[in-house]
N, C-alpha and C positions, 0 to 999 in steps of 0.2 A: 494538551488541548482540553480547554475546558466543555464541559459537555454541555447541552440546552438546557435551561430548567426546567424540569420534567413536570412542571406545573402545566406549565401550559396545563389383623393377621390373613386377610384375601387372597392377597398377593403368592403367598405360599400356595396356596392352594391351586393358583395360576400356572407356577413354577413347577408344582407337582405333576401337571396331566404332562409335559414334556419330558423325553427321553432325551438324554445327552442328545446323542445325534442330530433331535428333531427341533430344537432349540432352532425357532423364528431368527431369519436373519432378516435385515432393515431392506426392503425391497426399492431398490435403486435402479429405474428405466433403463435397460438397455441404449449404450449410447457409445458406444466405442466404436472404434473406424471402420471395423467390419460392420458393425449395426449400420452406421451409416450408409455405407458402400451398397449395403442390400437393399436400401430403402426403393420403393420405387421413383422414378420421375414424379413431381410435384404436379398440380395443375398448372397448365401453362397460364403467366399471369396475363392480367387483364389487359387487352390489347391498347393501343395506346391512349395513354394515361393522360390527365390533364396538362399533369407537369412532368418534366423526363424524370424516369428513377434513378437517385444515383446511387450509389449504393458503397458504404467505407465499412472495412474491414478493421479495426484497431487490434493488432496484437503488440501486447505493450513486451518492450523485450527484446524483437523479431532481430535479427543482427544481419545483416547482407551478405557479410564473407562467412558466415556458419551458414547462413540458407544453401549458398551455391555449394559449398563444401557436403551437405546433406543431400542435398540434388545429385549431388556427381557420385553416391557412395552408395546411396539407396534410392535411384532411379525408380524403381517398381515402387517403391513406398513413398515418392513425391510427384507421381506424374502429375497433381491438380495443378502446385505451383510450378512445376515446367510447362504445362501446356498454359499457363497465364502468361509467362514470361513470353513463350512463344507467340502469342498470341500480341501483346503488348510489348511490354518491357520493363526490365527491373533498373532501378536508378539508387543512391544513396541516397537518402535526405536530412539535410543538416536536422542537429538537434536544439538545443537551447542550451544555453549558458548560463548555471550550471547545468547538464543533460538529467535532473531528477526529475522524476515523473510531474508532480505537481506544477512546477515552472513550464515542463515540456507540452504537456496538455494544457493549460492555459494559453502557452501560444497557439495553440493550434486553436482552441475554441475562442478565441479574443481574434487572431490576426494580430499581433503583438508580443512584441519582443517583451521581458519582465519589467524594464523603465517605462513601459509604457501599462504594463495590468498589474505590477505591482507585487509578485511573487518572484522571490528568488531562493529560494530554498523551502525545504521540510519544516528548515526552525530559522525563526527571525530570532533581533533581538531587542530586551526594553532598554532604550537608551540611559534612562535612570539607573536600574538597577542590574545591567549587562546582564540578564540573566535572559535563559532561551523562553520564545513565546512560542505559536503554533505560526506558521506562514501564511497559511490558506485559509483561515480564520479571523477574525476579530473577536475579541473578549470585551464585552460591554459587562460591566457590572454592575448590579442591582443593589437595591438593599431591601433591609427587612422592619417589620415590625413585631417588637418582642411579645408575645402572646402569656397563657399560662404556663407554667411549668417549660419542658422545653419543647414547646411547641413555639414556632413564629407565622409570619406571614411574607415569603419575598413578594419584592417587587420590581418588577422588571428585569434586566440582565439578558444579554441575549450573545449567540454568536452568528453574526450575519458575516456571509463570505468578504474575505480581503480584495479578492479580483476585479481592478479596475475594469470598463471596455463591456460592450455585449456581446455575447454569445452569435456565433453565427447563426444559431437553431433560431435564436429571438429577431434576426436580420432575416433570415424567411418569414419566420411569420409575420411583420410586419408587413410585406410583399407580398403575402395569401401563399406563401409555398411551406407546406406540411411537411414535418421532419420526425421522424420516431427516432428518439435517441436513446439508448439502451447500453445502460453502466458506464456510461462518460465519468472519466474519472476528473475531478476538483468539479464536481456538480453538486457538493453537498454543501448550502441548504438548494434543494434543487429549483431547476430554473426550468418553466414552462417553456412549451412547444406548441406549434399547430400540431398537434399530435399529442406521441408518450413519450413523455421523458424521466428516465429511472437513475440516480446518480452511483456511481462506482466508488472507486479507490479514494479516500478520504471522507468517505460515510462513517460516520461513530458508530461503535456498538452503542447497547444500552448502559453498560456497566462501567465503560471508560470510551476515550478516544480510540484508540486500536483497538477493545477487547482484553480483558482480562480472562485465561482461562484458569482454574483450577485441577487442582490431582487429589483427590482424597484418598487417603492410604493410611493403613495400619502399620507401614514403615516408612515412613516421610525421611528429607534426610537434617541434617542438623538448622540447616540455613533452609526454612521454608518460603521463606519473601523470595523470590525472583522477580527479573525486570519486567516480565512481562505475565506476569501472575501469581501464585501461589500452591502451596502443597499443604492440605488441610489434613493433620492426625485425626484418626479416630479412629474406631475400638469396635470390635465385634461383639456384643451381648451371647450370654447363653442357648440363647433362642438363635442364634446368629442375625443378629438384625442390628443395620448401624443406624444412628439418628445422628444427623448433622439438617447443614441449611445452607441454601442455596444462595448467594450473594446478588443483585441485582442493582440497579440505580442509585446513587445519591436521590437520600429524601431533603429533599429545599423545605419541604414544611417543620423540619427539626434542625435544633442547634447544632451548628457544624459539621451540617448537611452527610449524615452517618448513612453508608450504604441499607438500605430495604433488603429485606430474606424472606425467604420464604421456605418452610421445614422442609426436609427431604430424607425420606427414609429408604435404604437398602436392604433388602432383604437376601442374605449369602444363600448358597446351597451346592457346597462344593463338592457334596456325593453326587450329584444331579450336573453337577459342572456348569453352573450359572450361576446368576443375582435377578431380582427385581427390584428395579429402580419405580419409587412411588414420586411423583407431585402434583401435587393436588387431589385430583379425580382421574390420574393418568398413572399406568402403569406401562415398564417398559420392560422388556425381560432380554438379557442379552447371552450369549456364550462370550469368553476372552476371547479379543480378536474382533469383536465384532462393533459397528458404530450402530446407533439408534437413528430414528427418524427423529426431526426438530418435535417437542414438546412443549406446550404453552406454559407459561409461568406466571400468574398475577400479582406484582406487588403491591402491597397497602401502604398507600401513601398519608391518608387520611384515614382513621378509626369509622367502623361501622361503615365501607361500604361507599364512604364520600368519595373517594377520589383514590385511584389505582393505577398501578403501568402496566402493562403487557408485553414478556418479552416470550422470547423461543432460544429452546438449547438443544442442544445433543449431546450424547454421553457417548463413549468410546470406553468398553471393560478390558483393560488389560492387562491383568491377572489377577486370581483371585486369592491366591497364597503367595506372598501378601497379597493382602486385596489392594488394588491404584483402580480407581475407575477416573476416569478424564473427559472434565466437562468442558465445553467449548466457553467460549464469551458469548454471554446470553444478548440474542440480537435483539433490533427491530422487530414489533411482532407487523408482518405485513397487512396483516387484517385487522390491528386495531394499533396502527403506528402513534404515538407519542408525538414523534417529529413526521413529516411526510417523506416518503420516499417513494415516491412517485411524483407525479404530476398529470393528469390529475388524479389526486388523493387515494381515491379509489382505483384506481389502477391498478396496484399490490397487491390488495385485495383478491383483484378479476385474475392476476398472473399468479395468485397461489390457489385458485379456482382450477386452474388450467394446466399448470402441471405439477401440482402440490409444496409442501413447502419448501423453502428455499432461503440462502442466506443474504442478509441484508445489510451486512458487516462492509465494509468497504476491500479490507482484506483480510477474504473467507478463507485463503491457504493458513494452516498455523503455523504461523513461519518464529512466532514468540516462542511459542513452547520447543520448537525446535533448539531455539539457539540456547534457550534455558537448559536443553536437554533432558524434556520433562517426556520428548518422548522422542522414538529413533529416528533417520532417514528414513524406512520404509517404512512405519508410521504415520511421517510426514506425507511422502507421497501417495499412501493410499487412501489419506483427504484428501491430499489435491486433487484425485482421481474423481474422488466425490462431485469436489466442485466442477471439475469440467466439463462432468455427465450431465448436472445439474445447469451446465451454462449452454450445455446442445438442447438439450431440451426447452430452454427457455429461447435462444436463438430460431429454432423449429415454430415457435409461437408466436416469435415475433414477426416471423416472415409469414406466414398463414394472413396475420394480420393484417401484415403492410401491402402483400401482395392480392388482395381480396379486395381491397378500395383503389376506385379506379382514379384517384387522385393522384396518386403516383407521390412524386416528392423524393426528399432524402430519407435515407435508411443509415444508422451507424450502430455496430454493435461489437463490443467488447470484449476480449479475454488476455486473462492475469497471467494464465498458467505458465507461460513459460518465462513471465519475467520472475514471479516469485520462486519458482521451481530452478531457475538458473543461480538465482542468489543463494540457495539453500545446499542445491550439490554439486557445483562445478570443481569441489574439490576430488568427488567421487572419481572423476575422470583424469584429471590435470596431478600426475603423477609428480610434478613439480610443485605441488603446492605444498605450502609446509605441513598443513592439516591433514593431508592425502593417508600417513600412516594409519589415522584414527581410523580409517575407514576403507583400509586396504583392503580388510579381507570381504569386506560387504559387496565390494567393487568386482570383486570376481565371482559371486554370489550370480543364480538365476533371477533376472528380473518378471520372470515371463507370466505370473500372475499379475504383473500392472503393465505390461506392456497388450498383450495377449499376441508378444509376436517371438515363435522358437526360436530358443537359442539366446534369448536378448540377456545382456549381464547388465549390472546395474553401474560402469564403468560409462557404458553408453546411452546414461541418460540425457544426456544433452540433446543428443542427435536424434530419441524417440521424444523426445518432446516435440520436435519440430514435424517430426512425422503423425505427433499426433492431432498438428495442423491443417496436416495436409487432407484429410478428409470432412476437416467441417469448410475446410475452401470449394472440395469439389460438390460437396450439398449447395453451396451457393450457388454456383456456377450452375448449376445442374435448373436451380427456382429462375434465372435471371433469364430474362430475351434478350435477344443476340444486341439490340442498340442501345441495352442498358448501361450505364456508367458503373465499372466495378474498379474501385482502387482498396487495396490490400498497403497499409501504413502501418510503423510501427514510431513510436516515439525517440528511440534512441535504440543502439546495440548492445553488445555484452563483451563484457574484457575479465581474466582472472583479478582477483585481487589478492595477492602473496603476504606485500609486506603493508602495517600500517605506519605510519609517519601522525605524528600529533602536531600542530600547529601551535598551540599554545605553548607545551613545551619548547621548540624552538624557538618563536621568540623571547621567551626567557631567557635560555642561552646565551643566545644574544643579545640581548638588554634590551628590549624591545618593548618587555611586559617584565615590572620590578615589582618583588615581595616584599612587605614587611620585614622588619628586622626581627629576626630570629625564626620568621618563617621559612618552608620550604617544598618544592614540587612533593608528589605523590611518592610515598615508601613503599616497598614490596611487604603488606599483609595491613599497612598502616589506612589510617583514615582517607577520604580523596579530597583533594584540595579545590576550589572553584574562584573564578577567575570574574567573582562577584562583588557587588556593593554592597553595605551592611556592616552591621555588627558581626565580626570574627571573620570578616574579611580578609584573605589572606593577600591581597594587592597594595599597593602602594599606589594611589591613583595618581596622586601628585608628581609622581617618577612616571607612569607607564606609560608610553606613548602608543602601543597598538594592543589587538587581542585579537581572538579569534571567536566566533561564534555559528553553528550548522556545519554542512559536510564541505563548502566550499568555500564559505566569505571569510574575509579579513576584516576590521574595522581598527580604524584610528579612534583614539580616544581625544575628538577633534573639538575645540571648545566653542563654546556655541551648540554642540549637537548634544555632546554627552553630556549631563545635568549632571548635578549636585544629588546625591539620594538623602532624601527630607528625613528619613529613618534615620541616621546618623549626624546631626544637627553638629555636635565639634568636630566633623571630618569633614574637608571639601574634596566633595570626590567627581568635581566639574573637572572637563575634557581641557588638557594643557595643549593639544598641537594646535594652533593657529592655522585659520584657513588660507590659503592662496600658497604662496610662495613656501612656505614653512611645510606645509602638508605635500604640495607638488613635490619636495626637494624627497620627501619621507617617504613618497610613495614610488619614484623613480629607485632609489633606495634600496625599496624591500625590493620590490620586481626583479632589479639584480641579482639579490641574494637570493630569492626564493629559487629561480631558473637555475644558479648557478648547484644548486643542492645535487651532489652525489649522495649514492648507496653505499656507505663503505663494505658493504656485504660482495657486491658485485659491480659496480661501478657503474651504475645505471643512473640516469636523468631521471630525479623523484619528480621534480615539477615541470611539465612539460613546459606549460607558459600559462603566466601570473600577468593576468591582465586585468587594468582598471576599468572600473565601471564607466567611466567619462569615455571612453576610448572603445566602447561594446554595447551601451545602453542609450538609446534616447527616448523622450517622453516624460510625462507629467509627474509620475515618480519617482524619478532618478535619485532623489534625495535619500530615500530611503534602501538603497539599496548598499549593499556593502562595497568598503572602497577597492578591493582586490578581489578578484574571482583567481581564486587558484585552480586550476587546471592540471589532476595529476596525471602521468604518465601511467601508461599500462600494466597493471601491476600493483599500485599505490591506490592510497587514500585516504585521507584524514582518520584516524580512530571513532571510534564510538564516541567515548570520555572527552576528548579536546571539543568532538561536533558539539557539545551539550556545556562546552565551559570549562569541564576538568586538566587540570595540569598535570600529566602521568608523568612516569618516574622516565621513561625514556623519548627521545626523538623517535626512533625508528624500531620495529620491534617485526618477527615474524606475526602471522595472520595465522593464529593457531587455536581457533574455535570460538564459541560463544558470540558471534555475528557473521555478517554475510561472508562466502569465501566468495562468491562471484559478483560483482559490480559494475557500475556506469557511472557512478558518482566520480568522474575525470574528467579532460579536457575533451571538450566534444569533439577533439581532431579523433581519437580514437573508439570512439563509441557512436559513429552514427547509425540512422535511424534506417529502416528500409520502406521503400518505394515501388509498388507493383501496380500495375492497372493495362486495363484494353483499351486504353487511347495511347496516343502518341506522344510521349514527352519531349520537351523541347529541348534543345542542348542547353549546356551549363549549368549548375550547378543550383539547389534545387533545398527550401528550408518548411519548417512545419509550417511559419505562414504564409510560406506562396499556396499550401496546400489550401488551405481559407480561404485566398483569394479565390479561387480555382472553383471552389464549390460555390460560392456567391456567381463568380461567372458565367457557370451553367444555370441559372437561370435568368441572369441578363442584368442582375444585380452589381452598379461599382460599388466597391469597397472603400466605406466611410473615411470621416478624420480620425486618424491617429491609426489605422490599421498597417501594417507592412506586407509588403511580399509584391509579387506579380505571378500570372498565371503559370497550370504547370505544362500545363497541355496545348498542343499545336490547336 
């Protein structure tokens, strides 16, 4: 995803008055289940309001048959969501097709299935050049004007959202009903409310689309590029002080737009057991083990002062012999955002006024460096911690807010944790995973410093995650009057993911997708092969009749759609399967064969059901959506490398680290979403956008042309 153009020696002396011991740790509000549980009752809110409150809960993740399983095993640590259930009732709610967040949220915020807003996956693809684009994006590109030296001047370029359909928050305001919407995820670039509206999951950092983090260490390991970052060498001086530079934004005002730095100097002091971290006019002093507060960074975009970015980091020191200190992906700075992240503008600003700073990354868990293994499981989770502290706190703010205007309205507010946190260690628990040995002995390990609940082992993270739900539900509950509207949604559930299966590779196999002569799939240690247009293209376009492209689509290389790549002038690499009859016969075809796929490991159904977009999508889009949704079964899931185009060396292979062990990226029969609320749900069967309709309902609003669903509620 291309990012916006961004156009638009003391220290010692600091380091010294501390004793080992007394070494400042990063002061992080109190916010854990107990904290909360203690809180008092809130003001009771403003008696009745213009408009009814309704009030949604999005926990992205949430899985219905783990919820009940957690309720049934740790009763005393869930009674908020049993006494909702009690109260109401819990229902499954269908997810979207493919069940990825970005597609799943969209329908929920459109009322629209993906034929109809136009998302169907994380990664599309350019029909010219088969190569992956972003989903939830558009890339407009600009040009430049050449300047002196390598200076230029862009000109325009932009990425405005792909999402057909309005927003339900912009269908109240329209109608005078005020909505605060808080980390809606696929809200980036964001989209106004009668209210606040702050965009979530698919928010870029400053430094890339997901965040780039780095490791700087004086023992890097041989291979410093990672997928999702980097491990920056450097060298301790005599004086013990490292000089490196902090990476930030592509500068668009220089020749091929070279990331902006800004110096960053370390100061060691390993008899004293710390470092101080300098940038700018900021000093930060940590022990190992310890994360810093966000830190502002200015980059110079322009000479002398013209024109600058402003982003925020945090450092995490994790040892200092070797010294690894680990910096985050430098965000949004919320008080002098580049891009907005808020609505209105100022917002971010007023919300880092309010409970200090905070991350503006879309996904704040470091879930890259995990899988890079730049840093541990428990690492990992005791940022996630971070972020969740930081997401009660900001929740606590929001409800102050919302609940103090006697306007009332819709309230929606967000958390990640457990879907990111499920994808990261469900292998921790699930003793059948193939990955489970790496991490065996961690698992029987006390988790009880991130839980803060005795006894907890880190085998049963799963199950404290959801407990760690359970007390920002009962803070709600606790703010709301009894005839407020409360629904508790989740986007989709959670299933292991053991073995991966590549798509590309199998249609190879089977002749589906033909190489060059003398070409061939992916070697073990060898170069990866890509399933692209161009010069050293390893396809035979002229031969291939299908490919694969993101974590669920298929595409015919159908003529008429797939173009010629203008790069390659004596190759025609325009799409051979003819539409209608020829494509119908091709697609009934794979369907077969994809469903019919065994495990030979264990004789399990890889593809649950391979279903076409004609026969699951309607709407204004459809075209552009891919011609098979493959739906895996429990357990499975397209690789990383085939999602992105790569042809690996095998079909099927164990799930043995270096990406997610736990996923939803399958057929939504096995991953739905969950359903809680204190009204009355109506029988049968029950999808993200009848939810849409349902909230449009309660204020007396029908639901426009082209929206789907019907109400949820009696």
């Amino acid at each position: 995803m291309r990012l916006p153009r961004w156009t638009v020696y003391p220290a010692l002396a600091t380091l010294a008055v501390f004793a080992v011991g007394a070494l400042p740790r990063p002061v992080e509000p109190e916010a854990s289940g107990a904290a909360l549980a203690a809180r008092g009752a809130a003001p009771t809110p403003t008696p009745a309001p213009k408009h009814k409150r309704v009030v949604v809960l999005g926990i992205d993740g949430l899985d219905p048959e783990i919820l009940q399983d957690v309720i049934a095993r740790y009763p005393d640590r869930m009674r908020n969501f049993a006494a909702l259930i009690e109260e109401g009732e819990l229902a499954s709610l269908g997810t979207s097709y493919p069940p990825q967040s970005p597609v799943a949220w969209s329908n929920f915020i459109t009322g629209r299935n993906p034929g109809g807003h136009g998302i169907y996956d994380f990664i599309h693809r350019n029909p010219v050049t088969r190569t992956p684009v972003p989903g939830s994006v558009k890339e407009v590109h600009g040009s430049q004007v050449d300047l002196w030296g390598d200076w230029k001047f862009p000109i325009g370029g932009d990425t405005p959202s792909n999402r057909s359909g309005k927003s339900f928050w912009q269908i109240l305001r329209d109608h005078g009903v005020p909505a605060d919407v808080w980390r809606m995820p696929a809200n980036f670039p964001v989209e106004s409310s009668l209210g606040l509206s702050f965009p979530g999951m698919m928010t870029p950092a400053l430094d890339s689309a997901y965040g780039t983090y780095t490791v700087y260490s004086t023992d890097p390991p041989v291979n410093t590029q990672r997928s999702g970052g980097r491990f920056q060498p450097v060298s301790v001086d005599r004086q013990g002080v490292i000089r490196t530079r902090l990476l930030g934004p592509p500068n668009s005002f220089k020749q091929h737009d070279p990331q902006a730095s800004v110096p960053l100097t370390i100061y060691v002091d390993a008899e004293r057991g710390g470092a101080v971290v300098e940038i700018g006019d900021q000093y930060v002093v940590l022990a190992p083990g310890e994360w810093s507060d966000f830190v502002q960074a200015s980059f110079e975009m322009l000479p002398m002062g013209i024109s600058s970015v402003s982003g925020i980091v945090r450092f995490y020191l994790r040892s200092l012999e070797p010294f690894e200190l680990y910096c985050s992906p430098v965000n949004i700075d919320p008080t002098d955002p580049v891009a907005p992240v808020s609505e209105p503008t100022s917002a971010s600003a007023d919300l880092k006024d309010a409970i200090g700073w905070y991350y503006t990354q879309g996904m704040a868990e470091e879930v890259n460096a995990l899988k890079d293994e730049a840093i541990t499981e428990r690492e990992f989770m005791h940022q996630s911690r971070l972020v969740y502290d930081q997401r009660v706190r900001m929740m606590e703010h929001a409800l102050d807010l919302y609940l103090s205007d006697d306007e009332g309205g819709l309230f929606f507010f967000y958390y990640s944790t457990i879907d990111l946190c499920c994808h990261m260690m469900w292998h921790v628990g699930d003793e059948e995973h193939p990955h489970h040995p790496h991490v065996a002995a961690l698992a029987d390990e006390s988790s009880t410093d991130w839980t803060h609940r005795d006894e907890s082992q880190w085998r049963e993270t799963i199950a404290d995650l959801y407990m760690l739900m359970d007390p920002v539900l009962g803070r709600m509950r606790s703010r709301l009057a009894p005839d407020d509207l409360l629904i508790v949604m989740s986007d989709h559930g959670f299933a292991p993911w053991h073995r991966k299966f590549s798509l590309n590779t199998w249609l190879l196999e089977e002749g589906y997708l033909v190489l060059k002569e003398g070409r061939d799939k992916e070697q073990p240690g060898g170069p990866n092969v890509f399933a692209f247009t161009g010069d050293g293209s390893a396809v035979d376009w002229t031969r291939t009749r299908a490919y694969a492209m993101g974590f669920n689509g298929l595409y015919l290389n159908l003529a008429g759609r797939e173009l010629d790549d203008p790069a390659t002038p004596d190759v025609d690499e325009s799409g051979i399967v003819e539409p209608g009859v020829e494509a119908d016969a091709l697609l009934a075809e794979l369907k077969v064969k994809l469903e019919a796929i065994r495990d030979p490991k264990n004789g399990a159904q890889v593809v649950l059901s391979a279903d076409l977009a004609s026969a699951i999508y309607h709407g204004e889009r459809i075209a552009e959506a891919p011609d098979i949704l493959v739906g895996y079964n429990a357990g499975y899931g397209n690789s990383d490398a085939s999602s992105t185009g790569r042809i690996p060396n095998a079909v099927l292979d164990d799930n043995d680290g270096g990406t997610f062990n736990g996923n939803h990226l399958m057929s939504p029969r096995v991953v739905a979403g969950t359903l809680i609320t204190n009204g009355r749900v109506r029988e049968g069967d029950h999808d993200l956008e009848d939810l849409t309709v349902e909230i449009l309902k309660q204020y007396g609003i029908d639901p426009p042309s082209g929206m789907d669903g019907e109400p949820v509620l009696e």
